[in-house]
Structure formats: C-alpha cells, structure tokens
Backbone bond lengths (Angstrom), bond angles and torsions (degrees), N, CA, C in turn:
res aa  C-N    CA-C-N  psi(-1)  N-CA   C-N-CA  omega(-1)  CA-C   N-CA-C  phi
1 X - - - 1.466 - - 1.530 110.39 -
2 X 1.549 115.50 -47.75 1.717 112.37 164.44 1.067 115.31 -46.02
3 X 1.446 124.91 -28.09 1.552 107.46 -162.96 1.080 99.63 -103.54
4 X 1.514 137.24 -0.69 1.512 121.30 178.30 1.301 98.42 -84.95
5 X 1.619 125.67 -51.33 1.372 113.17 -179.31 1.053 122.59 -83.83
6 X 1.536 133.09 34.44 1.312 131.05 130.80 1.045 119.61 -74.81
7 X 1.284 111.28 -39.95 1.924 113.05 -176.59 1.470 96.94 -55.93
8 X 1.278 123.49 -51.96 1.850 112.82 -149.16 1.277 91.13 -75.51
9 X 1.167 166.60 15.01 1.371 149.31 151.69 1.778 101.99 -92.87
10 X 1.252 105.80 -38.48 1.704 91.72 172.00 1.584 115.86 -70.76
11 X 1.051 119.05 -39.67 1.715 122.11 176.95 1.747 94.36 -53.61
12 X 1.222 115.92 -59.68 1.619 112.83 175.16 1.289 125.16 -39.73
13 X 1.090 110.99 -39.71 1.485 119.07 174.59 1.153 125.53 -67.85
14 X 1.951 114.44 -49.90 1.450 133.63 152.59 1.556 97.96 -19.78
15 X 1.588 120.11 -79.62 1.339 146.63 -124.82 1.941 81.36 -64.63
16 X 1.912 98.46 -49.97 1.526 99.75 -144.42 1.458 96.02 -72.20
17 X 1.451 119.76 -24.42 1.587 107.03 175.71 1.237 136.07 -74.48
18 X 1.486 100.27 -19.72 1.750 114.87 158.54 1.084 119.54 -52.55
19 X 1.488 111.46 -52.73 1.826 122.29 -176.40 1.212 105.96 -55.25
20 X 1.501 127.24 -49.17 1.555 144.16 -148.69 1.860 85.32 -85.72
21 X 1.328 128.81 -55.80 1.208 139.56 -171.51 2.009 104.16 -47.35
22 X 1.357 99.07 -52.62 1.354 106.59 -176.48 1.669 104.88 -92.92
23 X 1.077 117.70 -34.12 2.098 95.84 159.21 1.354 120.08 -42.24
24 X 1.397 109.18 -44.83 1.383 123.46 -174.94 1.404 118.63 -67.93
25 X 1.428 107.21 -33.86 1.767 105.74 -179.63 1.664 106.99 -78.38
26 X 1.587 110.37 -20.56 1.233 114.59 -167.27 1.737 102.48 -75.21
27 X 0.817 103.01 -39.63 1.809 131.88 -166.75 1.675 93.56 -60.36
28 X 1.073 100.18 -66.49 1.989 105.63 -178.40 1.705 105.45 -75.75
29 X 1.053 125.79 -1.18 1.328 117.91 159.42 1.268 131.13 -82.09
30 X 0.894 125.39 -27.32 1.468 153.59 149.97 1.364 136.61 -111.45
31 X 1.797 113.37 39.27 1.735 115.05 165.42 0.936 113.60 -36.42
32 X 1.349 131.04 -52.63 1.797 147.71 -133.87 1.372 97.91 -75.11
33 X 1.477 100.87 -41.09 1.892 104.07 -163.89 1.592 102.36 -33.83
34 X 1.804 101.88 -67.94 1.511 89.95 -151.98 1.562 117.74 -89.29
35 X 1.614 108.76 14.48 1.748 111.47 128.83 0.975 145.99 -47.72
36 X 1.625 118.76 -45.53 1.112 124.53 177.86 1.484 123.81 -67.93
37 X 1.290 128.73 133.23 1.487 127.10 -170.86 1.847 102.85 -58.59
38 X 1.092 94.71 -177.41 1.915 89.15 -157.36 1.861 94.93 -95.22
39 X 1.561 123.19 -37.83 1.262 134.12 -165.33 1.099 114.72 -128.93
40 X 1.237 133.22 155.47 1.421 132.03 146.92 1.491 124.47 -66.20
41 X 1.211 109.12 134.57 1.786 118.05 178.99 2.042 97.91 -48.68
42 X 1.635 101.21 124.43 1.044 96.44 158.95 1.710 138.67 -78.74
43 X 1.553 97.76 158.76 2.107 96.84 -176.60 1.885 97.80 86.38
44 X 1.411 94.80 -155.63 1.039 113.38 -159.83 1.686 108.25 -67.61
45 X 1.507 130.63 -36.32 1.258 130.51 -176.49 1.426 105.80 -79.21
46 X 1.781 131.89 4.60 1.750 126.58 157.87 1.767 95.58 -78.98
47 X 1.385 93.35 -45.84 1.451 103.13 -154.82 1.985 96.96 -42.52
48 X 1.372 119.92 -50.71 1.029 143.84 -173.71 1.635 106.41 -55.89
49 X 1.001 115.25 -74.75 1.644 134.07 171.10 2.047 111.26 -46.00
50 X 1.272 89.67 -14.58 1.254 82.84 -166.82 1.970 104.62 -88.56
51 X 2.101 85.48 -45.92 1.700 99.38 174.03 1.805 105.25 -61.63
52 X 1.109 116.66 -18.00 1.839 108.00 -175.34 1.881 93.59 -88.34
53 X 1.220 149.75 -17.30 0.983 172.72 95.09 1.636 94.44 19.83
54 X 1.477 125.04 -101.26 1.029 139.57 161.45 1.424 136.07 -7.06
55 X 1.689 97.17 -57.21 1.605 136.63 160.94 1.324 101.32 -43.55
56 X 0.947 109.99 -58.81 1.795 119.46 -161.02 1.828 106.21 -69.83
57 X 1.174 91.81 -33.86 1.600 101.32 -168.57 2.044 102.01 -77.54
58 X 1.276 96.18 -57.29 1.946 98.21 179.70 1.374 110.23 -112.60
59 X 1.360 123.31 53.23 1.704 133.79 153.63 1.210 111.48 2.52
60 X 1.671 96.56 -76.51 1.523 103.28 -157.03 1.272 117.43 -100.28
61 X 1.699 116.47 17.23 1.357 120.04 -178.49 1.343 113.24 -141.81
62 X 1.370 112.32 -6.67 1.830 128.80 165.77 1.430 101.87 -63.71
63 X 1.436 101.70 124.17 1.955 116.50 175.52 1.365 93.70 -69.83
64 X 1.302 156.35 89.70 1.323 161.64 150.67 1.744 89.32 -138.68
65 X 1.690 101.39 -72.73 1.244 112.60 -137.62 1.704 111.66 -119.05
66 X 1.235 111.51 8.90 1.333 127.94 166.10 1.931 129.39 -56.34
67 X 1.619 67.81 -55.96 1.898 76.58 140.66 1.371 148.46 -53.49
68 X 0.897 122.79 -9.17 1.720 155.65 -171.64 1.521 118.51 -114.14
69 X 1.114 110.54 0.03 1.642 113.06 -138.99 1.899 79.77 -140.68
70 X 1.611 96.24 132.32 1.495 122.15 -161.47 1.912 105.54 -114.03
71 X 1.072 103.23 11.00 1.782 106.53 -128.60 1.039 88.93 -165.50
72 X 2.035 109.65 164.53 1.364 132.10 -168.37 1.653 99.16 -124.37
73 X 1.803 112.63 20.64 1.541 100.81 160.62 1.283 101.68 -130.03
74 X 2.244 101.43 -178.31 1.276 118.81 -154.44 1.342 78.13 -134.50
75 X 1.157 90.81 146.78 2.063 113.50 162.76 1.424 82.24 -23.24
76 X 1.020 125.01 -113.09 1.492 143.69 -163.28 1.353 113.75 10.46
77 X 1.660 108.55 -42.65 1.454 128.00 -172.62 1.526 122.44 -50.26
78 X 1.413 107.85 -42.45 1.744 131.84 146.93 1.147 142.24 -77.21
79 X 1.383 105.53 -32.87 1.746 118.43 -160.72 1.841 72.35 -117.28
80 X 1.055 111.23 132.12 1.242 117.40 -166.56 1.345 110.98 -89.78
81 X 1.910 140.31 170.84 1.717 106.31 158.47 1.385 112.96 59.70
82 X 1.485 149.57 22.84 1.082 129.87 -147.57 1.677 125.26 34.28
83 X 1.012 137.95 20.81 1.110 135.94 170.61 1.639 116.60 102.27
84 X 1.690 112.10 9.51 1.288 143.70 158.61 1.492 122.25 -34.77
85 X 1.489 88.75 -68.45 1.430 119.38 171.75 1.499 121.06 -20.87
86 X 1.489 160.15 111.37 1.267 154.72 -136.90 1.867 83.89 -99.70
87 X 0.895 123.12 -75.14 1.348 162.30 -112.16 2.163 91.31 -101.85
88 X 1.128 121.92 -63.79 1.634 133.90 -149.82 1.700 100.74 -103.35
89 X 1.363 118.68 54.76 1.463 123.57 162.23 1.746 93.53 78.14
90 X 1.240 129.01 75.33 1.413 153.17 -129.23 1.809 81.05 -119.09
91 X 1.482 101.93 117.41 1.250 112.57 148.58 1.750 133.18 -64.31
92 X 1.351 120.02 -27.85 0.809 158.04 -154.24 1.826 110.45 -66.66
93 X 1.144 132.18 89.92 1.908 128.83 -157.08 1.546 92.35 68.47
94 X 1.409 149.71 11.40 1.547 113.01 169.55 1.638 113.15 -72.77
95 X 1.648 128.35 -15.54 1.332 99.09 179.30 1.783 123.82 -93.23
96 X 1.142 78.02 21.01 1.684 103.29 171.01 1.547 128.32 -75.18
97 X 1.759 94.04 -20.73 1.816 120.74 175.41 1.054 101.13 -76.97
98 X 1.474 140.81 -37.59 1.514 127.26 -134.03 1.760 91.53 -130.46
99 X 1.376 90.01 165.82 1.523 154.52 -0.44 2.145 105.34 -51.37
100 X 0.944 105.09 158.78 1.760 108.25 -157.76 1.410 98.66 -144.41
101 X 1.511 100.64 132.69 1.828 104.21 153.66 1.719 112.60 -74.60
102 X 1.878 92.16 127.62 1.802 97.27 174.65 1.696 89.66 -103.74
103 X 1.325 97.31 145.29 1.860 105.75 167.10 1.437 84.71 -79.62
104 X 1.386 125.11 -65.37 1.274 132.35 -153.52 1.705 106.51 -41.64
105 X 1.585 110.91 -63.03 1.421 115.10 -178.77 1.838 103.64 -64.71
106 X 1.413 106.94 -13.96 2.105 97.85 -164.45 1.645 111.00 47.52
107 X 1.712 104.57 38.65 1.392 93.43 162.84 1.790 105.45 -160.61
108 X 1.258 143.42 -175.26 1.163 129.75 166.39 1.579 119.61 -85.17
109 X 1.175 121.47 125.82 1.705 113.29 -167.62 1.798 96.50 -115.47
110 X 1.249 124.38 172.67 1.094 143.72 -152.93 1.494 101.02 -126.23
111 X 1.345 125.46 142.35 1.614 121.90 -172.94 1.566 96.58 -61.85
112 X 1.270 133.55 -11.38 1.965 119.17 178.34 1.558 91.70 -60.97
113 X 1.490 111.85 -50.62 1.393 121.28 -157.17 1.470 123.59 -47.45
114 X 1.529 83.54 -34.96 1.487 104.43 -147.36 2.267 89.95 -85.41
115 X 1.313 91.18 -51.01 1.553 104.63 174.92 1.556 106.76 -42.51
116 X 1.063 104.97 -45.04 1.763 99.15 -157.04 1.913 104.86 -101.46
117 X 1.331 110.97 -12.03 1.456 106.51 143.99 1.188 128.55 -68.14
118 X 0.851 136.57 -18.84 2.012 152.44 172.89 1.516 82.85 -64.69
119 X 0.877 140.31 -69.36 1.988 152.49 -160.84 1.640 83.56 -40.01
120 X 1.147 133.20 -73.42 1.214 166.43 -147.14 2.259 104.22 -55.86
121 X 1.576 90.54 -65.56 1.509 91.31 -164.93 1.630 74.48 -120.72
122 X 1.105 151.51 -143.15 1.048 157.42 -119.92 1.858 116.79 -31.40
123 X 1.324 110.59 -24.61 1.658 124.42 166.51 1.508 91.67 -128.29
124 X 1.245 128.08 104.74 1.063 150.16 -165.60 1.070 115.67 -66.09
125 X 1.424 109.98 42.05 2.030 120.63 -159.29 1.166 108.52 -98.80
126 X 1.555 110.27 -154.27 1.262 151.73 161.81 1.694 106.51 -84.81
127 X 1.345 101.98 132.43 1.376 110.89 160.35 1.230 128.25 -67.26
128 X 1.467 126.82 99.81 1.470 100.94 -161.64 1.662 118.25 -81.28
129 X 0.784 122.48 -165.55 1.850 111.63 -150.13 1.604 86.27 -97.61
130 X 1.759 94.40 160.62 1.929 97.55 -172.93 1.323 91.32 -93.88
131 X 1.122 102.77 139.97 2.046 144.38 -172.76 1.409 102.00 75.41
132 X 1.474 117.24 22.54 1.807 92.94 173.65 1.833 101.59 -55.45
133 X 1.528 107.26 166.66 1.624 108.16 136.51 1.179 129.31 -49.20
134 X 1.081 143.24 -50.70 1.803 124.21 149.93 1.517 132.03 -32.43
135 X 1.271 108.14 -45.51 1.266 112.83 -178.00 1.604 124.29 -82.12
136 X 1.607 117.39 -14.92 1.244 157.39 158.62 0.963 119.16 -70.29
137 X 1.667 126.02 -28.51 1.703 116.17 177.78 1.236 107.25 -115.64
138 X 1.501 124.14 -25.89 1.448 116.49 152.84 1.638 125.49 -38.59
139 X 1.376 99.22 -60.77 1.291 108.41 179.81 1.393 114.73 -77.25
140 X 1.234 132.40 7.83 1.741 124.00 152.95 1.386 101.55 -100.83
141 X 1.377 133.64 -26.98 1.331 109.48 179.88 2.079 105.87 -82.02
142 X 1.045 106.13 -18.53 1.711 105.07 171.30 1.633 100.12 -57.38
143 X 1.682 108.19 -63.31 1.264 98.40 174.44 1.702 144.83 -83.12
144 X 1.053 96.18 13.68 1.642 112.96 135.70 1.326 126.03 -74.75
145 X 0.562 129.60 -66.82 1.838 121.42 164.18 0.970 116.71 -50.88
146 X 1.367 144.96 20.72 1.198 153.39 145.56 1.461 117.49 -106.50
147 X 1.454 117.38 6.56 1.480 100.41 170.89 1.458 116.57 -64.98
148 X 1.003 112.76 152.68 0.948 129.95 156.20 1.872 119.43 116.72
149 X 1.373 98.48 -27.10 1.319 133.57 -153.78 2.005 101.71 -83.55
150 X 1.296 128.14 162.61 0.800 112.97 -154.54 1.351 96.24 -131.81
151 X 1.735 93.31 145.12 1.864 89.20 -158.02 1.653 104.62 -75.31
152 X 1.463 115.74 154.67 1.114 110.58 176.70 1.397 103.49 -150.19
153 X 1.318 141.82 83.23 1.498 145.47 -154.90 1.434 114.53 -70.13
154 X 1.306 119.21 122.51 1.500 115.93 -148.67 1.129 109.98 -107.79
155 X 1.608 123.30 86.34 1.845 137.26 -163.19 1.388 97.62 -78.87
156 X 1.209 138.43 32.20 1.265 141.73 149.61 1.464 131.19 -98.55
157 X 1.629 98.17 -41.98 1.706 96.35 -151.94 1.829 92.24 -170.68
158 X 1.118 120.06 130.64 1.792 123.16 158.78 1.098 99.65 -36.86
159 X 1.173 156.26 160.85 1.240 158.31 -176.29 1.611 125.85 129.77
160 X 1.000 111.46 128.98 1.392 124.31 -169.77 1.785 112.91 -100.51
161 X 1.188 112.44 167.23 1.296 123.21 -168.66 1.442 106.96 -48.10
162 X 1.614 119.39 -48.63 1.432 143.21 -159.26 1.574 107.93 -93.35
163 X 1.487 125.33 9.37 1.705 92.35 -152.39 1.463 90.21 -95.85
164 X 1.222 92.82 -173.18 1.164 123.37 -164.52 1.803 108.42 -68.10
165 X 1.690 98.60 124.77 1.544 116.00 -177.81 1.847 109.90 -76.32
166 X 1.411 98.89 127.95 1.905 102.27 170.14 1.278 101.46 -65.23
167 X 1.312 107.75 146.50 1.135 134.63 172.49 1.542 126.32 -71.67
168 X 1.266 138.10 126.89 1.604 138.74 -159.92 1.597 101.25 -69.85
169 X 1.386 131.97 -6.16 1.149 120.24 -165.75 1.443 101.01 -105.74
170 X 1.365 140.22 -167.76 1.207 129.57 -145.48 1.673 89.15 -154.69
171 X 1.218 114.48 105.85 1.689 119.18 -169.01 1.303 99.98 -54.09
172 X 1.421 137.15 15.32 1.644 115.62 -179.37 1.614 103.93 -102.94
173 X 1.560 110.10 14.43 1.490 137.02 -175.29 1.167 92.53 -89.24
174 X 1.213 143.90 -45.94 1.567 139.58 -149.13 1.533 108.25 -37.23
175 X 1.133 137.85 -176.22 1.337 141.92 122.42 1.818 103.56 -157.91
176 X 1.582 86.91 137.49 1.538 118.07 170.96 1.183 132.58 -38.84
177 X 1.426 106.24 -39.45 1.388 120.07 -177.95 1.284 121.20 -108.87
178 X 1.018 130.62 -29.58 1.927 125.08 153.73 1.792 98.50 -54.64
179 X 1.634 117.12 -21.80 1.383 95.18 -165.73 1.335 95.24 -102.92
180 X 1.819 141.78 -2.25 1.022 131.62 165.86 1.905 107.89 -62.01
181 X 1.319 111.22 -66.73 1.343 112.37 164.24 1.421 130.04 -34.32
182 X 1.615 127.26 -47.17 1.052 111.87 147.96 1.758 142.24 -75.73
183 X 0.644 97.11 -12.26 1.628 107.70 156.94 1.908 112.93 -50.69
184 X 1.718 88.08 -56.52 1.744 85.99 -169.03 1.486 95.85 -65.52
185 X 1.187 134.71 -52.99 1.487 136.82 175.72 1.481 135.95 -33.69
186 X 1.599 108.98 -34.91 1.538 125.45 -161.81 1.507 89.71 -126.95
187 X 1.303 138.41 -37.08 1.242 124.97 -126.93 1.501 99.24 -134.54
188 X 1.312 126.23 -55.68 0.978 137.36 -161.63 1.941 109.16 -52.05
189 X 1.126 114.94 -63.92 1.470 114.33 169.53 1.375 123.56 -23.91
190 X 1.107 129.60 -45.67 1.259 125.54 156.10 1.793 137.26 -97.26
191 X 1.098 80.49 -20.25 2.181 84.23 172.03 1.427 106.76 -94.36
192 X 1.640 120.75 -19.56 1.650 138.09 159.13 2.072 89.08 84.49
193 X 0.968 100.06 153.74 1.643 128.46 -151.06 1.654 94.93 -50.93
194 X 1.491 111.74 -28.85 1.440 120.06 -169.80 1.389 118.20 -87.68
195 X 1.114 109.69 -34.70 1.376 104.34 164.27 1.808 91.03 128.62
196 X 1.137 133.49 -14.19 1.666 130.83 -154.34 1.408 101.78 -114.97
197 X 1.517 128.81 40.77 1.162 139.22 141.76 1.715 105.07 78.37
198 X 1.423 108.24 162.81 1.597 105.04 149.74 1.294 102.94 -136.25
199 X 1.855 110.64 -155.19 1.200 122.46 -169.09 1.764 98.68 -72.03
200 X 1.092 141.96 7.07 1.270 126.18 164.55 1.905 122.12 -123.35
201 X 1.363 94.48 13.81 1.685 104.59 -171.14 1.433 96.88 -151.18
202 X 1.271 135.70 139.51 1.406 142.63 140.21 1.535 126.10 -59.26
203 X 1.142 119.92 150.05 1.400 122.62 -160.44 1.412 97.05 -89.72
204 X 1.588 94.89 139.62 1.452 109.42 -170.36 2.017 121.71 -117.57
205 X 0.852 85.82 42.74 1.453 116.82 -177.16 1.475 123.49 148.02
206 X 1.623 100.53 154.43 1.844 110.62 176.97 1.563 91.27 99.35
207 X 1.497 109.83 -159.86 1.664 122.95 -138.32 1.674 93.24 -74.81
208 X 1.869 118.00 -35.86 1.446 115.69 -167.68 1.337 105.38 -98.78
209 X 1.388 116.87 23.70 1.501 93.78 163.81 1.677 114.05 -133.77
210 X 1.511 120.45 -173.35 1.705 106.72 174.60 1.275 131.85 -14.96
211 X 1.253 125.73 154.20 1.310 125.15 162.32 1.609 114.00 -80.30
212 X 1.257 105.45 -169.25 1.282 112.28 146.97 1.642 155.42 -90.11
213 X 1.953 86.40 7.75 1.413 94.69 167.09 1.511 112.36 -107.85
214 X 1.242 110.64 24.85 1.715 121.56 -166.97 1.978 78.17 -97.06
215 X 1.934 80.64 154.36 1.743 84.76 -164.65 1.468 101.34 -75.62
216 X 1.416 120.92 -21.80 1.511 133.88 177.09 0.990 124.48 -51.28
217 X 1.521 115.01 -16.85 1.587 140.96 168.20 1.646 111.60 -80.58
218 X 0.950 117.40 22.00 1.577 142.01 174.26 1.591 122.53 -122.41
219 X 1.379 111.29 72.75 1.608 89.24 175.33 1.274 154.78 3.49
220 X 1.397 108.51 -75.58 1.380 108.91 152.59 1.479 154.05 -53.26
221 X 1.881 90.06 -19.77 1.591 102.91 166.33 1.444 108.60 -79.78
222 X 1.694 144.55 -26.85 1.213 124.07 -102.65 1.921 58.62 -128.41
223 X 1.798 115.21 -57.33 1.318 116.99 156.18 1.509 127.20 -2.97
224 X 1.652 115.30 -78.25 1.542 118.41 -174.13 1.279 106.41 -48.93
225 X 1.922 102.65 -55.39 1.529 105.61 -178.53 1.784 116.96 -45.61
226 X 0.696 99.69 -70.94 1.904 114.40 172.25 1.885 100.51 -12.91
227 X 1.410 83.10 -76.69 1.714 95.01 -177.54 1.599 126.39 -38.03
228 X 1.681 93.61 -19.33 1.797 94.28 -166.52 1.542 95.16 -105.63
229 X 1.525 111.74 -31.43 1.666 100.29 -162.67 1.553 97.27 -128.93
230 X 1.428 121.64 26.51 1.794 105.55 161.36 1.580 105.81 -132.72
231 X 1.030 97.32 168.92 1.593 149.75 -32.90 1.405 86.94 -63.50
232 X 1.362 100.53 139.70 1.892 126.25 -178.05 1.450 113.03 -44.96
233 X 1.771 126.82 107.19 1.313 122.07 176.77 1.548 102.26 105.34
234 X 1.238 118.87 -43.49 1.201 112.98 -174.88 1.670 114.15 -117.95
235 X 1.341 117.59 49.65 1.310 124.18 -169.85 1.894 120.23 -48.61
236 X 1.209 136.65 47.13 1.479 141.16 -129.63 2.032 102.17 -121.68
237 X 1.477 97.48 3.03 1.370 99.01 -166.16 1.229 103.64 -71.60
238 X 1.775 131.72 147.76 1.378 130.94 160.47 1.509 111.57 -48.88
239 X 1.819 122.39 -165.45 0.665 114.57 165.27 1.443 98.35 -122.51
240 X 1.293 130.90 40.23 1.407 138.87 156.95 1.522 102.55 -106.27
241 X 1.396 114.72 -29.56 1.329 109.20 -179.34 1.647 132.44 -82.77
242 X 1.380 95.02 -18.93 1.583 113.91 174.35 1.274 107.94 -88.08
243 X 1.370 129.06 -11.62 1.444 131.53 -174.10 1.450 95.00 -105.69
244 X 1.107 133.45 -38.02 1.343 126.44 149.81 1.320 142.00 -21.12
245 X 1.534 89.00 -67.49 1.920 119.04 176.57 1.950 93.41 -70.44
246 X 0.724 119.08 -25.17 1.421 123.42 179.63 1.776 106.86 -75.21
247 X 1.449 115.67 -60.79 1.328 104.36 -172.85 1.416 119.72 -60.36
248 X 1.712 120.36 -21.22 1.183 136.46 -131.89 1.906 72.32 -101.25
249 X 1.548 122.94 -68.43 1.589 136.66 -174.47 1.525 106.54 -34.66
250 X 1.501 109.45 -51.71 1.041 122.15 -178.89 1.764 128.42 -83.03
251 X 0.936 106.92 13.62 1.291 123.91 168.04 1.813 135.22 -95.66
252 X 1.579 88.48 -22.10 1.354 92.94 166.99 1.986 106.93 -105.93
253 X 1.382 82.91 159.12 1.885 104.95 -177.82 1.656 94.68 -38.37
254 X 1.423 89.19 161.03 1.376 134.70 179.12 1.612 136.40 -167.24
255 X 0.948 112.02 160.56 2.036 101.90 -170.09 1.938 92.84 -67.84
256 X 0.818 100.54 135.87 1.953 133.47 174.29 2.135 87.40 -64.93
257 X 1.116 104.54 147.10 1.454 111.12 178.13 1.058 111.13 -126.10
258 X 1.602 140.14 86.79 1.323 154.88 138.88 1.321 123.54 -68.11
259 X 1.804 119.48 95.56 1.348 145.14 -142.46 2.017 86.81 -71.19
260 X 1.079 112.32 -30.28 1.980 101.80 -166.20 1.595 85.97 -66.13
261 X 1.043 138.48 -52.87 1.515 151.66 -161.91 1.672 111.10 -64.54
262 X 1.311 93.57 -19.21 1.601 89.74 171.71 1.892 127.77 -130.91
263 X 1.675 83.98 31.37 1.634 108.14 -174.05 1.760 96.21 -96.50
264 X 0.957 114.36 153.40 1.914 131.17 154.00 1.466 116.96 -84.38
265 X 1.189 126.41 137.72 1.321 138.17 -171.22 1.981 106.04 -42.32
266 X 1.210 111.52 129.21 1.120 109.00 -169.14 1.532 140.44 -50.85
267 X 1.057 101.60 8.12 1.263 121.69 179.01 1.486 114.40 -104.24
268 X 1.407 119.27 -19.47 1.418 121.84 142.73 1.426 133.28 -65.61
269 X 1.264 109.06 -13.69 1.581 96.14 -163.48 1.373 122.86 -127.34
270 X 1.578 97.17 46.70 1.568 111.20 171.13 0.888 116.20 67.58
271 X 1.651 110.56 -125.39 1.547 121.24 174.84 1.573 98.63 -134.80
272 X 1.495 119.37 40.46 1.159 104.42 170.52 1.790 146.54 -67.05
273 X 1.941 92.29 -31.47 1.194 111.21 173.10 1.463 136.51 -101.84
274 X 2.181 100.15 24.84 1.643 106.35 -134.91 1.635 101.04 -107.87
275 X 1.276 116.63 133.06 0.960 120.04 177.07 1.178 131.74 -119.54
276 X 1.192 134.46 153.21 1.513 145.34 -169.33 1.412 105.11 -25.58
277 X 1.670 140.23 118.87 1.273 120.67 155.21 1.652 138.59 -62.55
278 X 1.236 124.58 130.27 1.176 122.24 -173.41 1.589 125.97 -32.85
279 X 1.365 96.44 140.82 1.854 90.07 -172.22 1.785 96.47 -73.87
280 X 1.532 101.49 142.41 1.925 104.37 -178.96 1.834 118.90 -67.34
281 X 0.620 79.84 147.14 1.938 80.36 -172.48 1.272 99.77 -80.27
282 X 1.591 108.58 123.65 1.450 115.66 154.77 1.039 134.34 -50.03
C-alpha cells in the first residue's frame, strides 16, 4: 500500500512536467503572436501595409521593386517571417527608433532612409527614390508592426527595440576552417555547397548575394545574426561556431560596394547625399 501511494505522486509529477514541458514548447512557438497587431489598418493605409507586406516577402521578384534589386534576396532573407521573427533582425517596435543617429550616414536618418539603404548594400541595388510606392509600403508595414510600442528615438545607432545582440566573443576568434566544415554540416543543404542558394535558402555569397557594404559583410554582424536565426527551427549554434560559419561565408567574393553606383539620378534622392554649399568667394 506504501508503495502504490508513493508512485501516484511521482507519476503526477512525471505527468506535470510533460504538460509544463509542452506549454513551454507551445509558448516559444508562437512568441510573435501576441506582438503582432491583431488587424490590418482599414481603407487605403491596409491596402498599403499590406503591398509593403508583400514587398518584404518577394524583394527581388515583386513588379514594384525588382527593379531596385541587385541580387537574388528579399527582405525576408534577414528580417526573418517577414520581419515577424522576435529574435533574427525583428521588424517588430523598430519604427519606434526613428528618426535615428547613423554613424555610418554622420547624420540622423528617418526609417524611409534607413529602408531604402538596405536596397543599396544588403540587395545590392538601386536606391529607390524617397516617397516611391516601394519605399512607402515598406515603411507602413514596418510601422505597423510597431503599433503599439513606444517611441524611443535612438541617438546612438538605427536600431530598433529587438535587434540583434553582439556577440561576447571577439571576431579576431573566427577560423575558416572549423567554419568550412561546419558550413557543409549545418548549412550547406540549403545555401548548397557553393554558396548560390537553392529553392529553400538564398545564396550566401558571389554575384546573387550581399555586397560588401551590407553590414553582414562584417563578421561579427553576420555572427550575432547567425546565432539567433540559423539553422531555421533549430537555432543551437555556439557562439564560436556562428563566428566561424561567418568567417568561412565571408571569405569568399562578393559585389565590391561603391555608394555613387548605387544612388538614383539626383533628383530622386532627396537629400540623402546633400551637402553644405560652398562658401562664395570674395
């Protein structure tokens, strides 16, 4: 009789850590949900949010913005989920940062800015012109995913509530060759042995993928990222190993990034590149 009612409190326990085990897997399978705003804006500003939506999903093959597009990826390719993703360069509160100090620009840029420089080094394009429809539905569906969220203007850095955390290790750690091997191991199945992607991975080096002024073209950036969103579902990489798979990605060629080459005729492009006019000569 002792030993049966010892067991039923241990079977209970079994039972309750299973339940608790599978709340928990359920729970991290779906963080994002109760991020995501509940509806689309009705009328014409869903209609809008919905095509920047879209945008995000087929970059480099959407008749808007294909034109713009240098490269064989889509927003999506980084910003994970359409930009869903909590965790993998998270759309999610970024227009809550801006207007933002860029070191890079040495000036404060505006989330259009910031959107349509991504076109530039990370889709190795054309800038597309400020207020196109591309640049207009991206940036209402970014700021849709930020309802709710509370502005906080970020005099440091572009950066959003969610992005992506540096890594404690120090990219002069990398090495090439633990990350060639892991590459073929983790990576290769879907970006395929060469580096030029297939139907389930985008190509991660050579003519269709980033340049070299994309921040991903940085070890240590391309690293953090790695750590949060690969390999998809099973995010388990060290952070010696993602800095690895990073030096190894980043080691082969890519398009060279010369910013005049990836501007729109000046009459498109605001005041992005504008500088002080010369003082007049006495």
């Amino acid at each position: 009789m002792q030993r049966r009612w010892l067991t039923l409190p241990v079977t209970g326990l079994a039972l309750l850590i299973v339940l608790t085990t599978l709340s928990a897997q359920e729970a991290s399978e779906e963080p994002q949900k109760s991020l995501l705003p509940e509806a689309y804006p009705p009328g014409e500003l869903g209609t809008i949010v919905k095509l920047g939506e879209e945008i995000v999903a087929r970059t480099h093959e959407h008749p808007l913005s294909k034109q713009y597009i240098g490269n064989k990826l889509n927003c999506t390719s980084c910003h994970l989920e359409n930009g869903t993703n909590p965790q993998a360069a998270s759309f999610l509160g970024v227009a809550s940062a801006y207007p933002a100090w860029s070191p890079r620009e040495k000036r404060v840029i505006t989330l259009e800015d910031r959107v349509l420089n991504c076109f530039m080094r990370s889709q190795n394009g054309i800038r597309p012109p400020l207020g196109s429809k591309v640049s207009v539905a991206i940036t209402a569906y970014i700021t849709w995913l930020s309802s709710g969220s509370e502005i906080k203007m970020n005099h440091q850095k572009p950066l959003g509530p969610r992005h992506v955390q540096p890594l404690s290790l120090q990219a002069e750690l990398a090495e090439e060759r633990r990350g060639a091997k892991l590459y073929a191991a983790r990576c290769a199945d879907c970006h395929d042995a060469s580096g030029a992607g297939t139907s389930e991975g985008p190509p991660v080096w050579g003519t269709d993928s980033y340049n070299d002024g994309a921040g991903l073209s940085r070890n240590d950036k391309l690293a953090a990222w790695l750590k949060v969103a690969m390999p998809p579902g099973e995010t388990d990489l060290t952070e010696q190993e993602a800095l690895d798979i990073a030096a190894y990605v980043n080691s082969h060629s890519r398009p060279h990034f010369i910013l005049e080459e990836h501007l729109p005729p000046v009459e498109q492009r605001g005041v992005y590149d504008w500088q002080p006019a010369a003082a007049p000569a006495k």
